[in-house]
C-alpha positions as CSV (number, residue, x, y, z in Angstrom):
1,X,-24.0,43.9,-51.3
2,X,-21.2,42.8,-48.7
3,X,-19.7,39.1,-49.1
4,X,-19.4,37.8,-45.5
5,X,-15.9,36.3,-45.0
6,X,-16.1,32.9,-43.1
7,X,-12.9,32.6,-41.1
8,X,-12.2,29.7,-39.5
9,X,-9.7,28.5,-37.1
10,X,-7.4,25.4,-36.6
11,X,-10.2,23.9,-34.2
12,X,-13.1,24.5,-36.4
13,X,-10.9,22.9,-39.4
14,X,-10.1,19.8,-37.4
15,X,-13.5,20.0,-36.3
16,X,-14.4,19.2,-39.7
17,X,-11.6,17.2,-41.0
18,X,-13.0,14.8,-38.0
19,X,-16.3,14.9,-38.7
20,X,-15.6,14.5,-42.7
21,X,-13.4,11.4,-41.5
22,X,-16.0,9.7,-39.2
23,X,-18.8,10.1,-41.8
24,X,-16.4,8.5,-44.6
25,X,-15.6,5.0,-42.1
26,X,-18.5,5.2,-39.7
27,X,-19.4,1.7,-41.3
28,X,-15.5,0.7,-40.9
29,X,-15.6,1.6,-37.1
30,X,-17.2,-0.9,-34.7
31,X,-18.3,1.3,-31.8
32,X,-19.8,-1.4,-29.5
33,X,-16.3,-2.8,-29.2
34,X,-15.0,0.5,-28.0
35,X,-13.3,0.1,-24.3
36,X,-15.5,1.6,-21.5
37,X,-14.0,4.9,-20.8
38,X,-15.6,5.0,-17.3
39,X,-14.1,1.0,-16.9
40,X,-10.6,2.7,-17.9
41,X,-10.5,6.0,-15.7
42,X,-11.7,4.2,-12.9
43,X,-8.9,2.1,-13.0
44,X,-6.3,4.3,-13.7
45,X,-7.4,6.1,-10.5
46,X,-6.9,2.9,-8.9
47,X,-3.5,2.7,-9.9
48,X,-2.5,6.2,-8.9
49,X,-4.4,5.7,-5.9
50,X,-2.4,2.8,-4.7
51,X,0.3,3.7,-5.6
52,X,0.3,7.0,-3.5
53,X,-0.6,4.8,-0.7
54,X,2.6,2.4,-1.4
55,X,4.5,6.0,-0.8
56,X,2.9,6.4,2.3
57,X,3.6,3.1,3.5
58,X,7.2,3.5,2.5
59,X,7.8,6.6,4.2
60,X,5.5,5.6,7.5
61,X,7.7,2.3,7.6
62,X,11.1,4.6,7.1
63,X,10.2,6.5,10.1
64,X,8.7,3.5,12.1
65,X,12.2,1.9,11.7
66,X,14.4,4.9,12.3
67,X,12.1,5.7,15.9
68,X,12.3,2.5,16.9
69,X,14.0,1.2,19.7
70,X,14.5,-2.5,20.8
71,X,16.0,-3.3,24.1
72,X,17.5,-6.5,24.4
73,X,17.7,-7.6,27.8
74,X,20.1,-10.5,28.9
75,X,19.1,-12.6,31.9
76,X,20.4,-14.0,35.2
């Protein structure tokens, strides 16, 4: 009769390790008062999105200035 070997790999023992470890403090952890990740990556796209958009400012208000002319005209 063959012995099947059970080889596992750093992911499947974490796997575990993490499963062993929730099931030991699931009482100890208060998921209700988790943060929303949805609340938190919509955010964080706002962020990145803004700031892109402060670059674009930047560099639209850069060129503005450097293209623009003003004429000064003295009158009579």
């Amino acid at each position: 009769m063959l012995a099947e070997i059970e080889i596992k790999d750093d992911m499947q023992i974490f796997a575990d390790f993490l499963g062993e470890m929730i099931a030991k403090y699931i009482c100890k952890i208060n998921l209700e008062e988790l943060p929303d990740p949805d609340l938190y990556l919509t955010l964080k796209n706002l962020k990145w999105m803004y700031k892109v958009l402060a670059q674009k400012r930047s560099e639209m208000q850069k060129e503005k200035d450097y293209f623009e002319i003003e004429y000064v005209f003295f009158g009579c």
